[in-house]
Structure formats: C-alpha cells, structure tokens
py3Dmol code that shows the C-alpha trace and the ligand (Angstrom):
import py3Dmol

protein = """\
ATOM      1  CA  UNK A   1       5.279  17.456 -16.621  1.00  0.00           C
ATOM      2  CA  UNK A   2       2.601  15.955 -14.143  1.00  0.00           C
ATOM      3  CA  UNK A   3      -0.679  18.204 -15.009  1.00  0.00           C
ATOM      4  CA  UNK A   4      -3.571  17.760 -12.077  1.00  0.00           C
ATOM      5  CA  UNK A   5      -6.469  19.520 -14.146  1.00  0.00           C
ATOM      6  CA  UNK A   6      -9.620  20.537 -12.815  1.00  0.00           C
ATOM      7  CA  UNK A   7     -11.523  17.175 -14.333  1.00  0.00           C
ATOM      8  CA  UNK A   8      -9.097  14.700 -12.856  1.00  0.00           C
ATOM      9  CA  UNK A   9      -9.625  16.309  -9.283  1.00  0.00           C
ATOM     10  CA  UNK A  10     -13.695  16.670 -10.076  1.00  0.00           C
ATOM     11  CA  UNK A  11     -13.586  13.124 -10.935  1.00  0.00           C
ATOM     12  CA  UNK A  12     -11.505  12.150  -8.008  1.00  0.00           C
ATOM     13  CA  UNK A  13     -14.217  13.799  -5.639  1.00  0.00           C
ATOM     14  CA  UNK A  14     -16.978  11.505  -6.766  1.00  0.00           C
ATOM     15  CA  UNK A  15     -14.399   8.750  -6.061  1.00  0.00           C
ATOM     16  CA  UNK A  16     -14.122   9.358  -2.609  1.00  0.00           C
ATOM     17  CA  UNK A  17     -17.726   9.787  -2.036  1.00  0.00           C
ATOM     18  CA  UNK A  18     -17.976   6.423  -3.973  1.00  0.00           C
ATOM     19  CA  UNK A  19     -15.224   5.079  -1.377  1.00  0.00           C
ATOM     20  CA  UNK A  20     -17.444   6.739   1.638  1.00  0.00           C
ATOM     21  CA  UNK A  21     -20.314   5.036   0.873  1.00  0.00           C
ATOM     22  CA  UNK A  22     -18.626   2.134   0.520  1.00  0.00           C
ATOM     23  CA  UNK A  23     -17.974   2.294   3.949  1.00  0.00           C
ATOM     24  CA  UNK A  24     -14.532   3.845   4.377  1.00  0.00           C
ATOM     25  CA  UNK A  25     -15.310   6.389   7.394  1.00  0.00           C
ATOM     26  CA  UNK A  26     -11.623   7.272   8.587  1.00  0.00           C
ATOM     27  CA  UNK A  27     -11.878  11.218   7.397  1.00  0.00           C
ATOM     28  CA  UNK A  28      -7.689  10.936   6.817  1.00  0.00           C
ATOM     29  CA  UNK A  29      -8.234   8.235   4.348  1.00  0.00           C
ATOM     30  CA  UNK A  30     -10.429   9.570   2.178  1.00  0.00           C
ATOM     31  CA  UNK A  31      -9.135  13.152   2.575  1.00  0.00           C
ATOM     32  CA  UNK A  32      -5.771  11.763   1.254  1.00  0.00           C
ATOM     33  CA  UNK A  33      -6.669   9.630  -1.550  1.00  0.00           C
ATOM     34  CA  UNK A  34      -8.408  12.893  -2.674  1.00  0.00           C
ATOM     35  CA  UNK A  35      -5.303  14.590  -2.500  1.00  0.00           C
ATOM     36  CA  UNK A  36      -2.911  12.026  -4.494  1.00  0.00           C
ATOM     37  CA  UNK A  37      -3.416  12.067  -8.078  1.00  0.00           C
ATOM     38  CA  UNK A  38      -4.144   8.267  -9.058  1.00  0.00           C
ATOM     39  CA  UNK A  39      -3.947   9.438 -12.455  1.00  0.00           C
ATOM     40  CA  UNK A  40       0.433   9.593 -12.635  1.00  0.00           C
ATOM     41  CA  UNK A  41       0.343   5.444 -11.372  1.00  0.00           C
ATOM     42  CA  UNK A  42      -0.977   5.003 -14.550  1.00  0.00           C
ATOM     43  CA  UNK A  43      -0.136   4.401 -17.961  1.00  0.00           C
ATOM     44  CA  UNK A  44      -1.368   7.049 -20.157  1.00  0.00           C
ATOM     45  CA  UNK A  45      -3.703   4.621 -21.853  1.00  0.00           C
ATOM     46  CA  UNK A  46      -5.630   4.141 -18.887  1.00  0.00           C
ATOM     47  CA  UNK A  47      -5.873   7.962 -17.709  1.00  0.00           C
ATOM     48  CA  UNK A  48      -9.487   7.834 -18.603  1.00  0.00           C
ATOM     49  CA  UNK A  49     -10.114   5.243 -15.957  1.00  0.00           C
ATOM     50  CA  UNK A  50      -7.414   6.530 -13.171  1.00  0.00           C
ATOM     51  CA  UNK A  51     -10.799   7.444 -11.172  1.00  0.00           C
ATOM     52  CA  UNK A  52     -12.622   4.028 -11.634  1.00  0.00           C
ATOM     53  CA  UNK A  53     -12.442   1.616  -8.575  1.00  0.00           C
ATOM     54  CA  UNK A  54     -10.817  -0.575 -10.877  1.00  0.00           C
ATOM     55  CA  UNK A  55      -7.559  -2.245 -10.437  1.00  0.00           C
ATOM     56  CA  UNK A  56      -5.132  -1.774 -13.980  1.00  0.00           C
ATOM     57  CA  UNK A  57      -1.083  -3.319 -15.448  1.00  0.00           C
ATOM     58  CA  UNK A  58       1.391  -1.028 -13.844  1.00  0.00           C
ATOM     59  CA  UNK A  59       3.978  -3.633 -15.766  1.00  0.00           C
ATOM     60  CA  UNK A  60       6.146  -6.425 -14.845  1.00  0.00           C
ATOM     61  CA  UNK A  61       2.991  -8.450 -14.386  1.00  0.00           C
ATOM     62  CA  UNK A  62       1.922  -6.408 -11.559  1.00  0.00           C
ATOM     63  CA  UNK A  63      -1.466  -4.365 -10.783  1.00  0.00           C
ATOM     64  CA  UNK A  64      -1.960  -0.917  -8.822  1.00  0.00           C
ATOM     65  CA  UNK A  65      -4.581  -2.026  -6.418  1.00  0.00           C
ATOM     66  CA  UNK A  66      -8.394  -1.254  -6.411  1.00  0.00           C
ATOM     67  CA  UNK A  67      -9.077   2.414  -4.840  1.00  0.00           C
ATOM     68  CA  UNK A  68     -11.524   0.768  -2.175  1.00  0.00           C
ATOM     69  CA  UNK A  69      -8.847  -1.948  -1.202  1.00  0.00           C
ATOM     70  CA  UNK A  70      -6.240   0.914  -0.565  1.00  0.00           C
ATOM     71  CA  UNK A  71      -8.401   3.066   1.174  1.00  0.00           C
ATOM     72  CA  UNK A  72      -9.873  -0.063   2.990  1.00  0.00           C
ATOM     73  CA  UNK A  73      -6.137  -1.097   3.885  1.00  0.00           C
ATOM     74  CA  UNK A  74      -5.148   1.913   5.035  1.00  0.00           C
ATOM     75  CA  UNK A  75      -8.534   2.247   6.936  1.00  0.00           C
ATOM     76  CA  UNK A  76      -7.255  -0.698   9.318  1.00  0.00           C
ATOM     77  CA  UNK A  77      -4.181   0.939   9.945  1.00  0.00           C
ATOM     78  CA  UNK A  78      -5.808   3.210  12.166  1.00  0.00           C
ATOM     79  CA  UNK A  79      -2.563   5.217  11.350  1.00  0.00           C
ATOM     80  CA  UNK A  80      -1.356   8.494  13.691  1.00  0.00           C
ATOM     81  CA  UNK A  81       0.672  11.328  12.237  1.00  0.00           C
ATOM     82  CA  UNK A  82       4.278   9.920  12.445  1.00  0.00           C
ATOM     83  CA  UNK A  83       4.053   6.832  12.978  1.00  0.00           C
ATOM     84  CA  UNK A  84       6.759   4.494  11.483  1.00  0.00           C
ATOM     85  CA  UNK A  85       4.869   2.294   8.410  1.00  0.00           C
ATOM     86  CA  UNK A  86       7.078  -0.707   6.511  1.00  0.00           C
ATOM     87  CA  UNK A  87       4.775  -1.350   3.258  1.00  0.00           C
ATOM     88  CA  UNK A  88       5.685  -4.325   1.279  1.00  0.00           C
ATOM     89  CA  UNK A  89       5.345  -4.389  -2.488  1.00  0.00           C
ATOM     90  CA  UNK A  90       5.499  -0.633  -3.301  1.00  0.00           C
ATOM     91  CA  UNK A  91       4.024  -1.859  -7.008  1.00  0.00           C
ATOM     92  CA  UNK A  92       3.387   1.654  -8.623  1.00  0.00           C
ATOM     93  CA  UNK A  93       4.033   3.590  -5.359  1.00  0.00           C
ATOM     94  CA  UNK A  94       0.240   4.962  -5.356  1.00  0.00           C
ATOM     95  CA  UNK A  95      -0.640   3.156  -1.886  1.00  0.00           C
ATOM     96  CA  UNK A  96       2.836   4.660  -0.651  1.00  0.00           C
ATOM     97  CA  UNK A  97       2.091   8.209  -1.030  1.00  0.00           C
ATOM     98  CA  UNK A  98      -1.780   7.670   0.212  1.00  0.00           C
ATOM     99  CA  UNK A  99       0.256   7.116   3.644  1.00  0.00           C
ATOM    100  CA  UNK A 100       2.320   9.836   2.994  1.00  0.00           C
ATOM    101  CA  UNK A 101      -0.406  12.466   2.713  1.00  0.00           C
ATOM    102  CA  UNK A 102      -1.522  10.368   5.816  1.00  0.00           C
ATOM    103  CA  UNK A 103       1.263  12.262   7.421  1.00  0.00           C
ATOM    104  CA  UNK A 104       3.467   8.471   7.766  1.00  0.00           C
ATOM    105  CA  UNK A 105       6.500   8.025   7.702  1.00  0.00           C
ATOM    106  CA  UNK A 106       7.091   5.582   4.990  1.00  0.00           C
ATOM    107  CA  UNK A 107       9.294   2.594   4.160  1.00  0.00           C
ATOM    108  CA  UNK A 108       8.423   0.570   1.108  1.00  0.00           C
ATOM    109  CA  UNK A 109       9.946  -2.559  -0.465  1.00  0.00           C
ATOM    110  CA  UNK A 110       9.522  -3.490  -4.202  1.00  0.00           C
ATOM    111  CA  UNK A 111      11.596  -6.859  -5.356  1.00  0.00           C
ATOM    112  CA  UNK A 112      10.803  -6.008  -9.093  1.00  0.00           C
ATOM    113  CA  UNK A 113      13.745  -3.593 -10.227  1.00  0.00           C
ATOM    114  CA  UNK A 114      11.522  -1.819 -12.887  1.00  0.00           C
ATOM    115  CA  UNK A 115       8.658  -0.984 -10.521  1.00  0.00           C
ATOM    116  CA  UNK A 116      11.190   0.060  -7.527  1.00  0.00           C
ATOM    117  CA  UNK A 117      12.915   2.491 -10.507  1.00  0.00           C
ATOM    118  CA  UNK A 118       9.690   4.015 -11.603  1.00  0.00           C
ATOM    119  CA  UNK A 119       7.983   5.008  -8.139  1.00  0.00           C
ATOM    120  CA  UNK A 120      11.256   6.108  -6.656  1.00  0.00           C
ATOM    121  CA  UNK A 121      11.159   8.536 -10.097  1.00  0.00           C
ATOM    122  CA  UNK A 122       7.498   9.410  -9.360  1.00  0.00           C
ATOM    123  CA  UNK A 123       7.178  10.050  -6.032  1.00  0.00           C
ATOM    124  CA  UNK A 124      10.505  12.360  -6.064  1.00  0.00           C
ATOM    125  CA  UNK A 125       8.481  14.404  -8.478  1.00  0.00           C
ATOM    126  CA  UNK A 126       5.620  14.113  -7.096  1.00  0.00           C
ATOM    127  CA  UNK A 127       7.602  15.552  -3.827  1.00  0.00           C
ATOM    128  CA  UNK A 128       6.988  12.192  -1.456  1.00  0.00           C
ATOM    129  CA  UNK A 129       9.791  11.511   0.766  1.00  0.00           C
ATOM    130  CA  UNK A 130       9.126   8.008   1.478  1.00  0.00           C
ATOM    131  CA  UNK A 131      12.370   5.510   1.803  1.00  0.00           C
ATOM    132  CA  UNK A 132      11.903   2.758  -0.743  1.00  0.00           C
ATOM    133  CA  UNK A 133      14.115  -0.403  -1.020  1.00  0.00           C
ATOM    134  CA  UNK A 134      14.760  -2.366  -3.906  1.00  0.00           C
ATOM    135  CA  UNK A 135      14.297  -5.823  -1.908  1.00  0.00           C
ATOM    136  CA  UNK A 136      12.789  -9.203  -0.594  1.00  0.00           C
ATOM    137  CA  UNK A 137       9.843  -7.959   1.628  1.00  0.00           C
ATOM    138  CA  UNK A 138       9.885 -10.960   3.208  1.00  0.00           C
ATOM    139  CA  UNK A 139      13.711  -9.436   4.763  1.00  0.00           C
ATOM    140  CA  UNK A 140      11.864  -6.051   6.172  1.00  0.00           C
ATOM    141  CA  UNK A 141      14.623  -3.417   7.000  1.00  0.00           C
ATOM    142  CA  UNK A 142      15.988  -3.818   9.989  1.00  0.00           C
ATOM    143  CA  UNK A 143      18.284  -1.165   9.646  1.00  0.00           C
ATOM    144  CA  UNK A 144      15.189   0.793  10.320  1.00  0.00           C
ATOM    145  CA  UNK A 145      12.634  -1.226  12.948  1.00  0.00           C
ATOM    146  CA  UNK A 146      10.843  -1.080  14.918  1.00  0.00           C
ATOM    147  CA  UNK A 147       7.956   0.004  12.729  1.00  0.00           C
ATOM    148  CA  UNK A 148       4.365   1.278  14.308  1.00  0.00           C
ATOM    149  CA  UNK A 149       2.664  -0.809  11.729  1.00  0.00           C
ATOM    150  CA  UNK A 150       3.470  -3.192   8.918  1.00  0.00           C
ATOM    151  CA  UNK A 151       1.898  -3.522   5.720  1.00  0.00           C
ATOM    152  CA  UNK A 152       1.583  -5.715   3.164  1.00  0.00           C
ATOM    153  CA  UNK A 153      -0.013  -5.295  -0.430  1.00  0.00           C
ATOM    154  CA  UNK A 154       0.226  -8.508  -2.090  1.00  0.00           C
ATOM    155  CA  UNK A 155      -1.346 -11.968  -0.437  1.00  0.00           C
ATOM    156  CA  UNK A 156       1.093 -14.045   1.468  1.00  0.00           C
ATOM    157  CA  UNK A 157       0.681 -17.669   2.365  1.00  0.00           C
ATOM    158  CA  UNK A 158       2.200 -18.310   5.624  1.00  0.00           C
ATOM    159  CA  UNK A 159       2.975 -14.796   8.416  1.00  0.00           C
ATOM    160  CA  UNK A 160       6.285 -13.432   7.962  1.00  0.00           C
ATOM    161  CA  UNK A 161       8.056 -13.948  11.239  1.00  0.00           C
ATOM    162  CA  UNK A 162      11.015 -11.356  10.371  1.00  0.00           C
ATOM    163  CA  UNK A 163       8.326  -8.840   9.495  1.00  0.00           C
ATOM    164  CA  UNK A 164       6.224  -9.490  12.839  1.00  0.00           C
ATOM    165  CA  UNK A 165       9.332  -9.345  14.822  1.00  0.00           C
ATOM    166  CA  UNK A 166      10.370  -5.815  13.464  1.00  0.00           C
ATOM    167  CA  UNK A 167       6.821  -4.267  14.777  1.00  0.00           C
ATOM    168  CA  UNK A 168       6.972  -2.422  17.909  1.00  0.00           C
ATOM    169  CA  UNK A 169       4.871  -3.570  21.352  1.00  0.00           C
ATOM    170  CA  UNK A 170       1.508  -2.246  20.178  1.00  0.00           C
ATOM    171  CA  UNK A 171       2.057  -2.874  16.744  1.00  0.00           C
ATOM    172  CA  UNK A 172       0.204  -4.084  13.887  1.00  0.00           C
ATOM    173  CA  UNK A 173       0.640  -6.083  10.636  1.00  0.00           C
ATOM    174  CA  UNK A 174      -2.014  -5.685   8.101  1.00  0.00           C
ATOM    175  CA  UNK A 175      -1.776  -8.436   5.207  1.00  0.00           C
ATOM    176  CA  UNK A 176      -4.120 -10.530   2.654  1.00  0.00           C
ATOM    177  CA  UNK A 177      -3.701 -13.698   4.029  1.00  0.00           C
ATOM    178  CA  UNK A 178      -3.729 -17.062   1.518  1.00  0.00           C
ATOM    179  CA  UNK A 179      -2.285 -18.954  -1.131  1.00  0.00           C
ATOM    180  CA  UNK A 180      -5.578 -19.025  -3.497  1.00  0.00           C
ATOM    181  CA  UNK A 181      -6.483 -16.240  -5.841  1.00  0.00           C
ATOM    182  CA  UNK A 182      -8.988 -15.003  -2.789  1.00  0.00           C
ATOM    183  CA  UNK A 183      -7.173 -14.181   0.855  1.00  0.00           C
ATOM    184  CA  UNK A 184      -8.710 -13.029   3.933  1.00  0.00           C
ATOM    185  CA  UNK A 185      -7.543  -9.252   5.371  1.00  0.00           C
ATOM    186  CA  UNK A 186      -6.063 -10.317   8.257  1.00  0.00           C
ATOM    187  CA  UNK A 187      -4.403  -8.016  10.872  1.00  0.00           C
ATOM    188  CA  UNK A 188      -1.732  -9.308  13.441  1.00  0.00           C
ATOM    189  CA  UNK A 189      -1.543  -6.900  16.977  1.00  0.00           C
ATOM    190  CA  UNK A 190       1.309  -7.342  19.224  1.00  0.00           C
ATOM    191  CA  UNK A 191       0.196  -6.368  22.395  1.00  0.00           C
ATOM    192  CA  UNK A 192       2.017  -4.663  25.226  1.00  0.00           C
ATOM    193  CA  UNK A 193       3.153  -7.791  26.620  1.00  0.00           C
ATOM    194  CA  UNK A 194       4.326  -9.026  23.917  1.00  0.00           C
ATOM    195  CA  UNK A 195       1.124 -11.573  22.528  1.00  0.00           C
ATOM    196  CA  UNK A 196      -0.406 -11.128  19.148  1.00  0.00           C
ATOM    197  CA  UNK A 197      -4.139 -10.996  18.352  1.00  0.00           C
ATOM    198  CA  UNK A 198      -5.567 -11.434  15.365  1.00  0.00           C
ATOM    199  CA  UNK A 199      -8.691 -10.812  13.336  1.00  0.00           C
ATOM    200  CA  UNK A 200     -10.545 -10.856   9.907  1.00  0.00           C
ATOM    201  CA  UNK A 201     -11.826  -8.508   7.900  1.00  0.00           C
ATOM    202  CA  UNK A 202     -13.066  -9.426   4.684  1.00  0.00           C
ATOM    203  CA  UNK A 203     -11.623 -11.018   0.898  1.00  0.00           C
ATOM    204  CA  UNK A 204      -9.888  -9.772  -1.005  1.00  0.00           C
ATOM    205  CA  UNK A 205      -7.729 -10.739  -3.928  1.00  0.00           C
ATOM    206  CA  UNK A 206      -3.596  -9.627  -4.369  1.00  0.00           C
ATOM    207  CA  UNK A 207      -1.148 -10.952  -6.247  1.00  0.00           C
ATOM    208  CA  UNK A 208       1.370 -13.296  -4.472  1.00  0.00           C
ATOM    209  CA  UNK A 209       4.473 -12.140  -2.250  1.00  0.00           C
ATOM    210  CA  UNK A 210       7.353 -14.144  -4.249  1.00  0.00           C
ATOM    211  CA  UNK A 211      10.311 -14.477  -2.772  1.00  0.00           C
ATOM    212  CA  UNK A 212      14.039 -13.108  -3.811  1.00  0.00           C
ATOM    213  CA  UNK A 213      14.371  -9.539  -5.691  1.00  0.00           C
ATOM    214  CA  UNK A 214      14.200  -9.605  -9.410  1.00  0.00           C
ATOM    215  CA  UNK A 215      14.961  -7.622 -12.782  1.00  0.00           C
ATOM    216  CA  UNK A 216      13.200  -9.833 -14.729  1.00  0.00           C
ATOM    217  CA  UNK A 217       9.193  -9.307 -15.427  1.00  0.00           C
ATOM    218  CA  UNK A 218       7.459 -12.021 -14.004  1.00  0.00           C
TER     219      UNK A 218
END
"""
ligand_1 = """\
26
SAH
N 0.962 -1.102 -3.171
C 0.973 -1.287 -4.614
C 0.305 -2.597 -4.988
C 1.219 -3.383 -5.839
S 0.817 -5.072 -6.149
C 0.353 -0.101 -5.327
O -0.235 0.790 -4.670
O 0.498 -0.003 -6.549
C 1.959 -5.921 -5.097
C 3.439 -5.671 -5.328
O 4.142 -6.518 -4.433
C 3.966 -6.005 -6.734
O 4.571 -4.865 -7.276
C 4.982 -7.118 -6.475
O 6.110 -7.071 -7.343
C 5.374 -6.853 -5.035
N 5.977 -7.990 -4.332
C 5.649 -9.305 -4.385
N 6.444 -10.033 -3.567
C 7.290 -9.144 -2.959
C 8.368 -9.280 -2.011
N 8.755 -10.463 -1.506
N 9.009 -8.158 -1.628
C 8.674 -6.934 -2.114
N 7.677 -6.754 -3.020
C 6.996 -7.841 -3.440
"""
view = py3Dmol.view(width=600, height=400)
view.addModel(protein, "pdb")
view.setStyle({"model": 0}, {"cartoon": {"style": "trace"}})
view.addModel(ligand_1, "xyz")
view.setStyle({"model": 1}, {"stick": {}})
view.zoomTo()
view.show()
C-alpha cells in the first residue's frame, strides 16, 4: 500500500519553497512536484531523505535525479497542457509522472529491463497513464512522433539525430550535453521553417545514455 502521510506532504512543501528560491518560477512545476510523492521512487531505506534535494540508487547502477534538476528540466520545457513529451531514461519513473501532473502526455524509454518493470508497476498504482517502452532511447518511437518536446535525463555525447527528427516544427529537445562527468543543459528548437537554435543553460551532471537495451545491471 502507498501511504502519503501528513509529514511526507509537510516536508514536501518546504521542498518546493526550497526549489522556488532556487529559482524555479514556472507555478506548474513546482505545483506538481508538490503533488507527486518522491517518497514511492525510493527505496524504503532512503524514505527519510525522499524530501532532500539529493540525488539516491534507484538500482541497476542508476540514480533518481536531484529535485532541483527535475524541476529545473522540466522548467525549460515550457510545457502546455497536452502537449506530446518523449522522455528518455524513465530511471525510477519520478521525472515521468512530474510531467504527468504537468497535464503531458507522456512517452518514456528505459533500456534497463528492471527499472522499465518497476515504474511501469509504480506509476499504474500510482494511477499515471504515461506509455513507457522498454528500449534504446537513442531509437525514439516513431510509432508515436511527432512529439511537442523531447527530453532527455541522462548526458549524451553527440545530438541524437533520430530523436531531433521525431520533434514537431516548433519543437524542442532538452538534454545534458557531454561526455565528462559535468554536461551543459542544452536545448535544441526547431523552428517553423525547419532550423534549429540552440542555447545553454547551466551544468549539470547525469549519468551516460548507453546504447542497446539491457537486463543486465550495469
Ligand atoms: N528520469 C529519471 C532519471 C534516471 S537516470 C528519474 O526521474 O528517475 C537516467 C536513466 O537513463 C537511467 O535509468 C538509465 O538506465 C537510462 N538510460 C541510459 N541510456 C539510455 C538509453 N539509450 N535509452 C533509454 N534509457 C537510457
């Protein structure tokens, strides 16, 4: 049974005024991470911490990102209610649902069968009807572009060209950009006529995008 007590929800409050001033000012952002319960992404040995801006293990050598990097991701978005969002690396499936309280439609890739298993399990219960993929991100779905935005949560070191071309005219890819342990937040706008723009927008640090799906934790 997933319990949401009154502490986990007071604590979750001074989170998002942490996250505010921070600098996270879109009022959908921080009104959804106050509505998902960070607390079920994590093991129960970290349920103390769930409202930390701390990144933590989700298994299979992965990490559920930091609060502000989510919130910050999904910030740049600059989402509307219903528009089509690819995420790559689903991971825990905490970033997924953020966008799903967002009022997103969601499609999410995870190429680590374990991690794809457990969020699918999660966010069912949790009542998130997001479409997730057991997959290689770097593939997309193309059964289901164009996509309003694309966006990817772990650091990739050269742009995905499939991924770019399965964005609509007006489009925009959001991904940590680099092959170090730091990457720049870069975001990639197609514009009407069909040129991309792009800008920078801070470090950050992800784990890599591997290629190929896998069973195996690594
Ligand atoms: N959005 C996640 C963050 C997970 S970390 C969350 O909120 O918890 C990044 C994830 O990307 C990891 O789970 C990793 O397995 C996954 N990943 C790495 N390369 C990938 C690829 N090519 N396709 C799909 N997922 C990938």
């Amino acid at each position: 049974m997933l319990v949401d007590s009154f502490k986990h929800k007071g604590l979750r409050r001074r989170l998002v005024e942490e996250l505010a001033a921070m600098g996270i000012h879109d009022a959908a952002v921080l009104a959804a991470i106050n509505a998902v319960p960070r607390h079920h992404f994590l093991s129960s040995a970290f349920l103390e911490y769930a409202y930390e801006n701390k990144a933590f293990q989700i298994g299979a050598g992965q990490t559920i990102s930091h609060p502000y990097t989510v919130a910050f991701q999904s910030q740049l978005l600059g989402l509307e209610k219903g528009m089509k969002v690819l995420e790559i690396g689903t991971g825990s499936g905490f970033q997924t649902s953020v966008l799903c309280e967002m009022g997103a439609k969601v499609f999410s890739i995870e190429r680590h069968k374990q991690l794809h298993d457990g969020a699918k399990q999660l966010l069912r219960q949790m009542g998130y009807k997001a479409t997730l993929s057991y997959g290689d991100g770097y593939k997309g779905m193309p059964g289901y572009a164009p996509f309003d935005r694309v966006l990817i949560t772990c650091a990739v070191p050269v742009i995905p060209e499939e991924l770019l071309m399965q964005l609509k005219p007006g489009g925009k890819l959001i991904m940590p950009f680099g092959d170090g342990e730091v990457q720049q937040m870069m975001v990639v706008e197609e514009k009407e006529d069909g040129s991309f723009e792009s800008s920078f927008h801070g470090h950050f640090s992800f784990v890599p995008m591997l290629e190929k799906r896998t069973s195996i934790a690594k």
